[in-house]
Each structure stands twice: as C-alpha cells, then as structure tokens.
C-alpha positions in Angstrom: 17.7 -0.3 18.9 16.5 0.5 15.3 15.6 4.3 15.3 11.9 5.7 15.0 12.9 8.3 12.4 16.4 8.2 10.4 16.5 11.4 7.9 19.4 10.7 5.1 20.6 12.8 2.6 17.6 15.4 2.6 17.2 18.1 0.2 14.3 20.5 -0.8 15.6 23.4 -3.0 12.4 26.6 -4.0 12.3 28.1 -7.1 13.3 31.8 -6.9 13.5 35.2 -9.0 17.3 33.7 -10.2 17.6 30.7 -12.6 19.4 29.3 -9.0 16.7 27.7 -7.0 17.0 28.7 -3.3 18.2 25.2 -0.8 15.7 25.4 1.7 16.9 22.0 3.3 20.4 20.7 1.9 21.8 17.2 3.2 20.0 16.6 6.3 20.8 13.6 8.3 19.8 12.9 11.5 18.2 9.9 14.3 15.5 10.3 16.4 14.8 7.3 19.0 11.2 6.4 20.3 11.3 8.5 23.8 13.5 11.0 22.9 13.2 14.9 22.5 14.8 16.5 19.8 15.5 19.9 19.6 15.6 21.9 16.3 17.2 25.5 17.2 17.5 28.1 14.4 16.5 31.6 13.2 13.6 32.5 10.7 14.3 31.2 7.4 16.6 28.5 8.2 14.4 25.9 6.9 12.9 23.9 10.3 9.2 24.2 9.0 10.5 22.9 5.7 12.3 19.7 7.1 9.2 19.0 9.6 7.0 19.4 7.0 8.9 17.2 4.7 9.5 14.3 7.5 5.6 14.8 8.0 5.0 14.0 4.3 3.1 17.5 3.7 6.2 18.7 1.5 7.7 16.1 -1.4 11.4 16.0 -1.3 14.1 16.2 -3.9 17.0 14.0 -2.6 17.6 12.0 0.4 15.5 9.4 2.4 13.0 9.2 5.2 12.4 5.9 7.0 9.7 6.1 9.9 10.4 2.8 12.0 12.6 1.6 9.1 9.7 2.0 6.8 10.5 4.4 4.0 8.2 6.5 3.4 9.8 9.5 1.2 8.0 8.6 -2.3 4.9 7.3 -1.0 2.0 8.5 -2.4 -2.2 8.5 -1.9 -3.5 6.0 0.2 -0.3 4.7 1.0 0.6 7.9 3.3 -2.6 7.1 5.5 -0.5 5.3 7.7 2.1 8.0 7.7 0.0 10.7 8.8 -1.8 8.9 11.6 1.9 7.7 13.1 3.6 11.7 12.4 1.5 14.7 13.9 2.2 18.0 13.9 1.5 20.6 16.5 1.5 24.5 14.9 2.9 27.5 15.9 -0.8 29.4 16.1 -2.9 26.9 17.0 -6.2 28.8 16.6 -5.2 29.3 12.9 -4.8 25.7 12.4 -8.6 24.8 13.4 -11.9 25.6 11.2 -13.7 27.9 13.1 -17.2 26.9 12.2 -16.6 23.5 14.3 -16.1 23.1 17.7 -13.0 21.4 19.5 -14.6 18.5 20.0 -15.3 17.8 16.4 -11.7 18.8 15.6 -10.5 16.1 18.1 -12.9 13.1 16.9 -12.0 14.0 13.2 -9.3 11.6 13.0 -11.7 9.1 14.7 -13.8 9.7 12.6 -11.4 9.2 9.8 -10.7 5.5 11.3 -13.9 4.5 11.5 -14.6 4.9 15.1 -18.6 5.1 16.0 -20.0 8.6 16.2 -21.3 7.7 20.2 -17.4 6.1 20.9 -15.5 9.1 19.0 -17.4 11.5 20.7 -16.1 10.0 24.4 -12.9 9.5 22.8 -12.8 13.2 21.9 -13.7 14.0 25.2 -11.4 11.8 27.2 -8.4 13.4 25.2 -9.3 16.9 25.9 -9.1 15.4 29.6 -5.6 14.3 29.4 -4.3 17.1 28.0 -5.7 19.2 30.8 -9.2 20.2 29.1 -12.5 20.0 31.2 -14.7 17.5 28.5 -17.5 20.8 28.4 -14.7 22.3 26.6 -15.5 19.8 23.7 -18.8 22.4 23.1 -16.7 25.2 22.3 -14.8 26.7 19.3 -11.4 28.0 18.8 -12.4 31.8 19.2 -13.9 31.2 23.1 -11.1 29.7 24.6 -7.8 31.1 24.8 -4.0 30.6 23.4 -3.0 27.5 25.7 -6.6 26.0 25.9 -6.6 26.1 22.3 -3.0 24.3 21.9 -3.9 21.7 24.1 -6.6 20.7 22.1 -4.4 21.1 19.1 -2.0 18.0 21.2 -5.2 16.1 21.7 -6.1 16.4 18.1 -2.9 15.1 17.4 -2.7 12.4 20.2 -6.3 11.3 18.5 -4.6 9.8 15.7 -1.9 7.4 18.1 1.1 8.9 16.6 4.3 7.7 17.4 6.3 11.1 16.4 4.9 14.3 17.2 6.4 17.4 15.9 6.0 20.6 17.7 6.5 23.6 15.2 7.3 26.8 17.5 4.5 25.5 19.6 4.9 27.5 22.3 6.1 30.8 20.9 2.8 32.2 20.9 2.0 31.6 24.6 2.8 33.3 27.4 5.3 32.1 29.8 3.1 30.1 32.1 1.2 28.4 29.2 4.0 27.5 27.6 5.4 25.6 31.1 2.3 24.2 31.3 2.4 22.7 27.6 6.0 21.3 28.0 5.1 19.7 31.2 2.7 17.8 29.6 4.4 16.9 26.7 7.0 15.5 28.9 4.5 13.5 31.0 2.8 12.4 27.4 6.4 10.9 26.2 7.3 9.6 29.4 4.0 7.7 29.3 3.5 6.9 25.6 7.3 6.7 24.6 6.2 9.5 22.0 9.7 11.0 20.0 9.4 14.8 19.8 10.9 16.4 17.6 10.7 20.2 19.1 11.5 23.1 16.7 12.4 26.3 18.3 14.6 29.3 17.9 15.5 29.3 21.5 18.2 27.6 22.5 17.8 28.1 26.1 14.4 26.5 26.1 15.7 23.9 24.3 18.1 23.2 26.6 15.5 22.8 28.9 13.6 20.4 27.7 15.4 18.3 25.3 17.3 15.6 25.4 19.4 16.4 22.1 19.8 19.4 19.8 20.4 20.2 16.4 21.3 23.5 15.3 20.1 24.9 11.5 21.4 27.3 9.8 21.1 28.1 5.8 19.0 24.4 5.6 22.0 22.7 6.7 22.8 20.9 10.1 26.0 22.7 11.4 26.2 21.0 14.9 24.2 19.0 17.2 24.5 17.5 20.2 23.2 17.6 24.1 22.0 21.2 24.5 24.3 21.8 27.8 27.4 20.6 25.7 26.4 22.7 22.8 25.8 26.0 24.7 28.6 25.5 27.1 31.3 25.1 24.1 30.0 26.3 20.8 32.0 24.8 17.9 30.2 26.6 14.9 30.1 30.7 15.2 26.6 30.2 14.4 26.0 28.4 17.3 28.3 30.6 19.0 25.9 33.3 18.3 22.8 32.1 19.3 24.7 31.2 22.4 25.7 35.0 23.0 22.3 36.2 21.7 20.3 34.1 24.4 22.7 35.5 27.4 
C-alpha cells in the first residue's frame, strides 16, 4: 500500500544573529499510512511545529520532498494548494487562540463550507452536525470561543478541521492545554474518528508516555533531526539514542 504522506529529505534552516542560519528541520524522512497514528515526541525547540507546519504547506521548505497520496506537493503554490489544505488540517495547541473571537463556532465550522461552495441553509446543518460528532450539543454552534471552555473549544477546533474532509490531521500539542479528563476525552474521539474515517494522525507531543498510549508509531526529534523511531513500547522499553533514553528517564 502506497503511503498517505512520505516526507524525504526535509530541511528548513532560520536565519539567526550568526552568518550560520539555525537547522530548524534537517533531513527528515518518514511514512505515514492512511489509519495510522504517528507520534512526534520531543522537547521545546526541536523543530515538530516547524515540520507539521511544513508538511501542512503553511511553511516553504528548503530541501527535501513532500508527496501527500503520491502527489507532491512541496513547491506548489496559489490555487494549486487548495486541494492541499482541505486534505491536511491542523489542530493547535490553544485552540481558543486559533479562532476569531467576533464569530461564533458555528461560523468557524461552516467556513470551509463555505469556502467549497456549500449553500448557506446546508453549511449551516453541516456545521451543526459536526459539532455533534465531535461531542458538541448543535446550540453550541450560537456561541463564541470565550463562553465555552478549553475542551468544548478543541472539539470544535476537530470539527472545524473535519469540515474540510481531510485525509491527514495533525494535532500540534493538542491536548497540553487540557486537563486530564478533557484531554481523554479528545483522544477517545480521535481514535473513534480514525477508526471510522481511516484519518492518519500525525500526533505531536512532548510526552512520550502519552504517546505511547495512543500511537501506533513514534518518532523521536531532537535538534530538527529524527534520532529514532519506532513502536512507542519498543522505544521506551530499550532506548537506543541517550536522547531518547532521557526522555524515557524524565517521564518515570
């Protein structure tokens, strides 16, 4: 089976105060299969917002290729990322940040109806339907970001997402700003959404415990380079890399 995502090669170096610009990703390569959880594990600064950004086409890279169901996509420009965007989503880290607060949820959900061309009367049901299946009541379509709380407000950041059909959804630190039960809650159903959709997910985190929890492969970042991966059980149960090794030790 031809993967959903293949990343070869990728680089993405910052300008900084020395002539040297700084590698925020350097010679990523990975697979990620339709279905399948990946996990992204590494502290701040490591470069996992960088890489998700650039797979999501929000960040132009320097080197390297990105083929999204073996279409690739890496120099594509203007109209020609429409496609791209509706097939990758992104879930933040604070979702209230990521929504306008002069509109409510239910216009942030039927914006990229909208955006297709779905009828006003249709989006609108659409809109509420999603909030639905991500464990909304439809009333909650009426409010804005500031009247519903952390979790409420991430799942209507998934359904936001799910609007658009995509068929790779990243989750940047998506649950870090939740409390414990909230974040359960949110992985439950982002299980139940790629066991029913056959949505990839690739799952950035700096928890390697959680993780292990929840996906089904992990790689491990560190300095913008990929310096093991593999199922998150084998990976914590015999570290290769002393990075690794000290995440491992830091999450005991």
């Amino acid at each position: 089976m031809e993967p959903l995502l293949e990343v070869a090669g990728l680089c993405k170096p910052y300008p900084a105060r020395s002539r040297t610009p700084l590698p925020a990703v350097r010679d990523v390569s990975f697979c990620l299969r339709a279905g399948e959880t990946l996990g992204l594990v590494g502290g701040s600064g490591c470069g996992k917002t960088t890489l998700a950004r650039l797979i999501a086409r929000l960040a132009e890279a320097d080197a390297g290729r990105i083929l999204l169901q073996g279409q690739d996509i890496t120099r594509l420009r203007g109209r020609a990322l429409r496609p791209v965007y509706r097939r990758v989503q992104m879930v933040f880290q604070a979702p209230a940040a990521s929504f306008d607060a002069r509109h409510t949820l239910g216009w942030a959900v039927a914006e990229p109806l909208a955006n297709a061309g779905v009828p006003r009367a249709a989006r609108r049901a659409q809109a509420a339907q999603l909030l639905e299946r991500c464990g909304l009541p439809a009333g909650f379509a009426a409010r804005y970001p500031r009247q519903v709380s952390g979790g409420q407000c991430q799942r209507a950041a998934l359904a936001r997402a799910l609007a658009a059909g995509p068929r790779l959804l990243i989750c940047d630190e998506a649950t870090s700003a939740l409390d414990p039960l909230a974040s359960a809650q949110l992985l439950e159903l982002l299980d139940s959404l790629r066991r029913q959709n056959g949505l990839a997910i690739l799952f950035i985190c700096h928890d390697l415990a959680l993780v292990q929890r929840f996906c089904d492969r992990a790689l491990v970042m560190q300095d913008g380079r990929i310096v093991e991966q593999g199922a998150p059980t084998a990976l914590i149960a015999a570290p290769r890399h002393p990075y690794t090794r000290r995440l491992v030790e830091a999450a005991l």
